[in-house]
C-alpha positions as CSV (number, residue, x, y, z in Angstrom):
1,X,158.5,-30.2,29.3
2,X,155.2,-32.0,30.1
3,X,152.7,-30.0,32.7
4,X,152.7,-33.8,34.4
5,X,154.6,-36.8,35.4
6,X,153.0,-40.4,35.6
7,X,153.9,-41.3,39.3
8,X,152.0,-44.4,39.9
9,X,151.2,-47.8,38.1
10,X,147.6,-48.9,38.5
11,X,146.8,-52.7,39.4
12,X,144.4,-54.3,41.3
13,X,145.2,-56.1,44.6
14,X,142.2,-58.8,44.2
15,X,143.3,-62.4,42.4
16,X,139.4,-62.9,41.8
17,X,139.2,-62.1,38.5
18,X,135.2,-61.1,39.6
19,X,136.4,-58.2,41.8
20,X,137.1,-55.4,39.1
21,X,138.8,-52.4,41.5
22,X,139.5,-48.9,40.3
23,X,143.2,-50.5,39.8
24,X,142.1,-52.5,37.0
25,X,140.2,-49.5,35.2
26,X,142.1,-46.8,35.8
27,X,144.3,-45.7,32.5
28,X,147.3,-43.5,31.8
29,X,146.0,-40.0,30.4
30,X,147.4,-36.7,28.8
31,X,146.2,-33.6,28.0
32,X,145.1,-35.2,24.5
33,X,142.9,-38.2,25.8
34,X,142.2,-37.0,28.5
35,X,138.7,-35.9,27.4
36,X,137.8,-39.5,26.5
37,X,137.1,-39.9,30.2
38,X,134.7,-39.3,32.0
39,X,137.1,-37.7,34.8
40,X,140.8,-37.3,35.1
41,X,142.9,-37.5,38.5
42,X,145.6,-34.8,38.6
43,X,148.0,-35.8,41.8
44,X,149.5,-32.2,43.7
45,X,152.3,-33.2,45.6
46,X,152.8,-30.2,47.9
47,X,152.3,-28.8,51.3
48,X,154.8,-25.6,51.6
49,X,151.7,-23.6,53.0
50,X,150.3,-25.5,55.5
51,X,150.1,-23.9,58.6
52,X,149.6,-26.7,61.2
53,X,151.1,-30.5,60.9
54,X,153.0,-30.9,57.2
55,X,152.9,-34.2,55.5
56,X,150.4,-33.6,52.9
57,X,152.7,-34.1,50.4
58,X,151.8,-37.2,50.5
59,X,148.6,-37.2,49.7
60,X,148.9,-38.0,46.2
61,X,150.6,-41.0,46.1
62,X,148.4,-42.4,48.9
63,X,145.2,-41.8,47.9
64,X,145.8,-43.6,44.9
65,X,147.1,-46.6,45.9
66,X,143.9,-46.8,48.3
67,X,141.6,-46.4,45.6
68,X,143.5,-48.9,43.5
69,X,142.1,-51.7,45.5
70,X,138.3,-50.4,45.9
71,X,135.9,-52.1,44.0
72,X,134.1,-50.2,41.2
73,X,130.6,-51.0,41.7
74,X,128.4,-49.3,43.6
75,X,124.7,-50.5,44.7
76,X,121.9,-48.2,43.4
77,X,124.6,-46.5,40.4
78,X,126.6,-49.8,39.3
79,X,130.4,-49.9,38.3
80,X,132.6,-46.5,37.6
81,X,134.4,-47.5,34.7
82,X,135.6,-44.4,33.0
83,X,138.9,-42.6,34.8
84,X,142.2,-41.2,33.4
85,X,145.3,-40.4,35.6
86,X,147.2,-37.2,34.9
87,X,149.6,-37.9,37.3
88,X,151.4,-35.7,39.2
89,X,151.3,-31.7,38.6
90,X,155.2,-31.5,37.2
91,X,158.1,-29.8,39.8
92,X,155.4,-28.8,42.0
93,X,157.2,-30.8,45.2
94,X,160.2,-28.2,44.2
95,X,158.7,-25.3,44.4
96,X,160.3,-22.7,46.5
97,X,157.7,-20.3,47.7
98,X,153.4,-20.4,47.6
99,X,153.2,-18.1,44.7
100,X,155.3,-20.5,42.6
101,X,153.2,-23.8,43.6
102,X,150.0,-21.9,43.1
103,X,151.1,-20.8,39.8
104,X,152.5,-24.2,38.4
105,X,149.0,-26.1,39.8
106,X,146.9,-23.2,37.7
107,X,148.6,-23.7,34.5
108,X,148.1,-27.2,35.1
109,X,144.8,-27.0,35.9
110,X,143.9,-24.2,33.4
111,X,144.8,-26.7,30.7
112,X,142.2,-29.4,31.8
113,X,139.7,-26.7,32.8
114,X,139.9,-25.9,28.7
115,X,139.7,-29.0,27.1
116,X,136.2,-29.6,29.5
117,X,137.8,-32.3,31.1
118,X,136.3,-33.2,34.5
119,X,139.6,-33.0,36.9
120,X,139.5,-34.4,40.5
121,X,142.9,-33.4,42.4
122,X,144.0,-35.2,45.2
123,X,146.3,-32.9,47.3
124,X,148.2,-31.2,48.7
125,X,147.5,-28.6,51.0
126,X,144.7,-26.4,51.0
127,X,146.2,-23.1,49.3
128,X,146.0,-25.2,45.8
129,X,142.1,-25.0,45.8
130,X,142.7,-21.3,44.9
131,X,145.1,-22.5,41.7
132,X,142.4,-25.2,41.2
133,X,139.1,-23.1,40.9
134,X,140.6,-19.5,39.5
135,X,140.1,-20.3,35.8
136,X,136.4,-20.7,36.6
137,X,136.5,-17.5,37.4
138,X,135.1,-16.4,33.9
139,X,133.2,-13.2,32.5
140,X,130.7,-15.5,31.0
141,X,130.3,-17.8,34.1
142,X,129.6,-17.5,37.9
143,X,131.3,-19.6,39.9
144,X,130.3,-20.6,43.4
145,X,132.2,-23.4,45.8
146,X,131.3,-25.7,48.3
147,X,133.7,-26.6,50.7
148,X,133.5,-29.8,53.2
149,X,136.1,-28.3,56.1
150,X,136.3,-28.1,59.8
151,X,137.6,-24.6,58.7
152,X,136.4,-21.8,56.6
153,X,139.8,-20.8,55.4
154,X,139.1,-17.1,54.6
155,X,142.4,-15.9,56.5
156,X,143.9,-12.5,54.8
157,X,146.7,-12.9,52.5
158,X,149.4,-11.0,54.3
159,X,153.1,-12.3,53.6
160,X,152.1,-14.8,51.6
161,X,149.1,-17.1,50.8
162,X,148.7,-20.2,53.3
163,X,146.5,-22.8,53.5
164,X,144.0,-21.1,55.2
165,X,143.4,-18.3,52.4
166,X,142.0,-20.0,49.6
167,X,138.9,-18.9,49.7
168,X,140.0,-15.0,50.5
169,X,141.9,-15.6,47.4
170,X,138.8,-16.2,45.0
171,X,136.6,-13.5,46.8
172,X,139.0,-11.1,46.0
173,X,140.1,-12.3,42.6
174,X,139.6,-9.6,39.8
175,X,138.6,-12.5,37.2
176,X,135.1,-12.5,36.7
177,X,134.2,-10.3,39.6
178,X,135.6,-12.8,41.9
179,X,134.1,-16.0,43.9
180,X,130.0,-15.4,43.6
181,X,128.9,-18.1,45.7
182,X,130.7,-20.3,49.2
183,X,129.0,-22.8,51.0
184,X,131.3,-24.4,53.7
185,X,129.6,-27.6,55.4
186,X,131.0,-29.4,58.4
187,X,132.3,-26.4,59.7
188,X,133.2,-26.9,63.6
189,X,132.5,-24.2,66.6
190,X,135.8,-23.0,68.1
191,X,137.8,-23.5,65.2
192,X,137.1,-20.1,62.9
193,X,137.2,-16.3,64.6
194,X,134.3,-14.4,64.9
195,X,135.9,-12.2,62.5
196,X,135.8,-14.7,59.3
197,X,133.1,-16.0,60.1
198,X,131.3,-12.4,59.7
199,X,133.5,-11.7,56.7
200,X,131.7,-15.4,55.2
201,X,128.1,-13.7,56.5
202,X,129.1,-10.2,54.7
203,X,129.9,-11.9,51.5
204,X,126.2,-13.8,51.6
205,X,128.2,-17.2,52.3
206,X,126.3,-20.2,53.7
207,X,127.3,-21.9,57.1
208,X,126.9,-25.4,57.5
209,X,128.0,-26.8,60.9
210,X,129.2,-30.3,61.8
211,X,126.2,-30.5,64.8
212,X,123.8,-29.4,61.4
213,X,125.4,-32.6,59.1
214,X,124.7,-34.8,62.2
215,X,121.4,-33.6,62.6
216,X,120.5,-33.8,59.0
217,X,122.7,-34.9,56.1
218,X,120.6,-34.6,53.5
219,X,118.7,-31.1,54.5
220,X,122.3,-29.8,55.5
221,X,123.8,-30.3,51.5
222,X,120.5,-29.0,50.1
223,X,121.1,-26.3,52.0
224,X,124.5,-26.0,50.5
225,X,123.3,-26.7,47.3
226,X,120.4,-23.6,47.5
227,X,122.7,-21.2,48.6
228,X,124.7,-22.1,45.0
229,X,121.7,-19.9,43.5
230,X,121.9,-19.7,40.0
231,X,125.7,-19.6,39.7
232,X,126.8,-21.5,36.5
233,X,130.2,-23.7,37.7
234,X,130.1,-25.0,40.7
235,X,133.7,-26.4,42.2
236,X,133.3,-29.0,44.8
237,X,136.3,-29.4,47.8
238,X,137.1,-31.8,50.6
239,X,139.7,-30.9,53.4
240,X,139.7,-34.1,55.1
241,X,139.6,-32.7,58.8
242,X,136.3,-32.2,58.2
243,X,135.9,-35.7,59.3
244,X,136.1,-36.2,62.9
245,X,139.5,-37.3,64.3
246,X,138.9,-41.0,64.8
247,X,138.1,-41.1,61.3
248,X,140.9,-38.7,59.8
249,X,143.7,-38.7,62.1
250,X,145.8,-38.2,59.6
251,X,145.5,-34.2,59.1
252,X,146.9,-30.7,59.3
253,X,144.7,-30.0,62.2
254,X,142.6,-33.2,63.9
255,X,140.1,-32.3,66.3
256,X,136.9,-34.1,67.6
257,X,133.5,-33.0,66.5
258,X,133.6,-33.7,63.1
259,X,131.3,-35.7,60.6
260,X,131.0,-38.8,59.8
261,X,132.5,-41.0,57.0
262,X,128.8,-42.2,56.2
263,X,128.2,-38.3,56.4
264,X,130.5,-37.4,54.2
265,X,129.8,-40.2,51.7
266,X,126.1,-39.3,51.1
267,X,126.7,-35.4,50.7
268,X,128.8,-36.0,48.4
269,X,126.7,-38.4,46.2
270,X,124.3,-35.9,46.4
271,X,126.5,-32.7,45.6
272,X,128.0,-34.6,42.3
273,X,124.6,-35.1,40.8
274,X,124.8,-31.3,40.1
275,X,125.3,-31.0,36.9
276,X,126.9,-27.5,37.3
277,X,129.7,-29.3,39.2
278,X,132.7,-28.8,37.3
279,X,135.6,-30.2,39.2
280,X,136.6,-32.0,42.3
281,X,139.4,-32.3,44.9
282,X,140.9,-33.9,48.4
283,X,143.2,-32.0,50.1
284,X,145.0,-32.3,53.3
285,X,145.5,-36.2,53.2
286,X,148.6,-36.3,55.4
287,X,149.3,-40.5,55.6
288,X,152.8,-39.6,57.4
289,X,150.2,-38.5,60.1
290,X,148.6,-42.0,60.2
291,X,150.0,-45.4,60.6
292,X,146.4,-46.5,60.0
293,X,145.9,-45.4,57.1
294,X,142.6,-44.3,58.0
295,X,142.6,-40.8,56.2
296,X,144.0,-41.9,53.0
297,X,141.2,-44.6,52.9
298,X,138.6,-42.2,53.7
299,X,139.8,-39.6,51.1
300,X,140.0,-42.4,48.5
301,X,136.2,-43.8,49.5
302,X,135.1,-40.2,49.0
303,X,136.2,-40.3,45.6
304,X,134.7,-43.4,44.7
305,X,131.2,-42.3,46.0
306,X,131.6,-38.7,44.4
307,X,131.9,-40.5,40.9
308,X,129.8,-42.9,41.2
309,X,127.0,-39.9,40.6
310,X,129.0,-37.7,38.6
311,X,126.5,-35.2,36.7
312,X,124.3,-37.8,37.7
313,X,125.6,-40.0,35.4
314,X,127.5,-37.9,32.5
């Protein structure tokens, strides 16, 4: 049984045959061709372990067919032109319990993590970033994240992970002596106890508010980027609330405060041009949440912009 399922048909929504859109260049992959792209999108229909507002579930499905109809060029790094499609992470939807979706998305992902393939997921709650990032979790290689979130989801595992543990999860992983470096930007005051945040200071993680980002995008990723040290992987994550609410309504957990699309755009340009950066994903894209579609065509922008610097330019 394949590890995916092709869920979605790519096709461009423009009748100018001038307006190329990801929908015209995005092909079908497997786990054989996929490493004749320059990046694959792996779709992780799932959001058992949310613990506000479900609907992320959803995510997948929307996100593509939002970036189906954005154009490919962009001004200062031209057209993206090179992008497989997975699909879908195979009977995660079914899954029963955390433990199982976590394991079926880290076989999946272990599999592209392998072949060297550049993955970028598009959740799905946030308890998958743990399933996503654990295989970089490596003997030979330190692995450090940074994390765009309103949150910093560092909540103990007690019955059962949640998508507020993720990042507990890789600090306290026995592979490779666990996460070595966190960086979470955009965080909001209010939203995180004084308890996780000290556990975040204790562990030497860097804390990047949303006030900071508005102050200062580009000093607010370098300091995100600095605090990476000289780790060797570096996984990159977007929870969409990390976006204000007028801009992602379409969330777990919405509140006001948050940065800014143009923000979040430019960080991640940035961020991408690492060339330690070794995978990608957007989680908590609820459109069930949104009649807009707002979120969904924020998340899908975000990817757009994030390629468009890949490795600057791999």
């Amino acid at each position: 049984m394949s590890d995916f399922i092709h869920t979605f048909d790519w096709e461009g929504t423009s009748t100018d045959p001038n307006d190329e859109q990801f929908g015209d260049v995005v092909e079908p992959a497997t786990t054989d061709t996929a490493n004749e792209f320059d990046a694959v999108l792996v779709g992780e229909p799932y959001d058992g372990a949310i613990i506000g507002r479900k609907g992320a579930s959803g995510g997948p499905s929307a996100l593509r067919e939002q970036l189906s109809g954005i154009k490919t060029h962009h001004f200062d790094a031209g057209p993206i032109e090179s992008l497989g499609d997975l699909g879908d992470v195979a009977n995660l939807e079914n899954a029963e319990w955390v433990e199982e979706a976590q394991s079926l998305a880290h076989t999946a992902a272990s599999k592209i993590h392998d072949e060297s393939v550049f993955p970028v997921f598009l959740g799905g709650d946030n308890s998958l970033t743990y399933a996503n990032a654990v295989h970089l979790l490596t003997e030979d290689a330190s692995l450090g994240v940074i994390n765009f979130d309103a949150h910093l989801d560092v909540r103990e595992v007690r019955e059962s992970p949640t998508s507020g543990t993720p990042y507990r999860q890789l600090f306290d992983s026995d592979l490779g002596g666990g996460l070595a470096s966190y960086a979470c930007v955009g965080v909001r005051h209010f939203e995180t106890s004084t308890d996780y945040a000290e556990f975040v200071r204790e562990e030497g993680g860097e804390i990047v508010t949303a006030e900071e980002v508005g102050e200062d995008s580009v000093s607010a990723i370098d300091t995100a980027l600095k605090s990476m040290g000289d780790v060797d992987t570096v996984y990159v994550s977007v929870d969409l609330d990390v976006l204000d609410a007028a801009f992602a309504p379409g969330v777990s957990a919405p509140t006001p405060g948050g940065i800014t699309t143009r923000e979040l755009f430019r960080m991640l340009r940035l961020v991408a041009s690492d060339p330690r950066v070794a995978g990608f994903e957007i989680v908590e894209c609820a459109p069930s949440l949104d009649e807009n579609e707002l979120t969904a065509k924020a998340g899908a922008r975000a990817i757009a912009h994030f390629l468009s610097t890949l490795g600057g330019g791999r």
